[in-house]
C-alpha positions as CSV (number, residue, x, y, z in Angstrom):
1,X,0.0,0.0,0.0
2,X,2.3,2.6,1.1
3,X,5.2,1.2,-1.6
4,X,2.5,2.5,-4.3
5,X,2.7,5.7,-2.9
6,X,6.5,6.2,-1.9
7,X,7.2,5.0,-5.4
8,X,5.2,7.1,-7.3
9,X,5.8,10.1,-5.8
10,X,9.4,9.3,-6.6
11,X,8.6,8.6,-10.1
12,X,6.2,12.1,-10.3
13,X,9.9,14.0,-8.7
14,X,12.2,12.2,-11.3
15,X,9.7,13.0,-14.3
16,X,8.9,16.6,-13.1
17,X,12.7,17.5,-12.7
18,X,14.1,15.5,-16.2
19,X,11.6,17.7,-18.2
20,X,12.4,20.8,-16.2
21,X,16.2,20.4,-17.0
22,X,15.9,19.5,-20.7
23,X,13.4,22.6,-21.0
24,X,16.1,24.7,-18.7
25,X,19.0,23.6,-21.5
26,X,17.0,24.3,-24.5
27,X,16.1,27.7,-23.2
28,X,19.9,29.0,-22.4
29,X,20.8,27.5,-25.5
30,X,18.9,29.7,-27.5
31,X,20.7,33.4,-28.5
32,X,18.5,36.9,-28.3
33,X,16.8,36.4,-31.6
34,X,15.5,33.2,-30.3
35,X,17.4,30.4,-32.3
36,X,19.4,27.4,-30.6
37,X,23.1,27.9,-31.0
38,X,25.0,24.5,-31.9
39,X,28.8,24.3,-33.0
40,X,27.7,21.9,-34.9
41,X,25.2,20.3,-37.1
42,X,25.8,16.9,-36.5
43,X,26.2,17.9,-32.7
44,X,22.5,19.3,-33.2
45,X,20.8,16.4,-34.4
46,X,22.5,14.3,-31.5
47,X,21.8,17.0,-28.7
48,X,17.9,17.1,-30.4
49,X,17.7,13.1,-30.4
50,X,18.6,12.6,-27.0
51,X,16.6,15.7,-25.3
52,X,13.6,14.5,-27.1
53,X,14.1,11.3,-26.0
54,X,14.5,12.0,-22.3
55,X,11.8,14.5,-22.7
56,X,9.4,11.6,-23.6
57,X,10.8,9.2,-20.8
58,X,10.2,12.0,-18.6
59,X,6.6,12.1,-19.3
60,X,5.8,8.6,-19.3
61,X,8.0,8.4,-15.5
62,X,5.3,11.2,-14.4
63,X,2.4,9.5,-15.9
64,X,3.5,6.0,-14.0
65,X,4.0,8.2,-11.1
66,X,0.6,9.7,-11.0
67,X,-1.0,6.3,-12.1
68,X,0.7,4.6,-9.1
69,X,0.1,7.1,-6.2
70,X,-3.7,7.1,-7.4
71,X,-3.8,3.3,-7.3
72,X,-2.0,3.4,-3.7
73,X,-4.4,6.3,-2.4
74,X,-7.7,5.2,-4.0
75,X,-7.6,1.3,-4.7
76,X,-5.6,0.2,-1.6
């Protein structure tokens, strides 16, 4: 009962802060007019890949987390 709950809030803290800190980067990355500065292209496409994919595992980590502390409050 109380693992639900201890885990999923855990899961809500890590998904929260991952997409908070990939949205941090890709704001101070960015130069006055508003366009992300890269050194590279290839650098780009990697940087873009990866953000996008942590971006994505940070949502699903809050949906689990949400999904688990409701089961834990509600159903147990």
């Amino acid at each position: 009962m109380k693992t639900e709950i201890v885990l999923g809030v855990i899961l809500l803290i890590i998904g929260l802060t991952l997409r908070y800190l990939i949205g941090r980067r890709r704001f101070n990355r960015r130069n006055a007019a508003g366009i992300p500065q890269f050194s590279s292209y290839g650098l780009a496409v990697v940087i873009t890949c990866i953000e996008k994919i942590l971006d994505v595992l940070g949502f699903l980590f809050f949906l689990a987390g949400l999904g688990l502390t409701i089961i834990g409050v509600y159903i147990f």
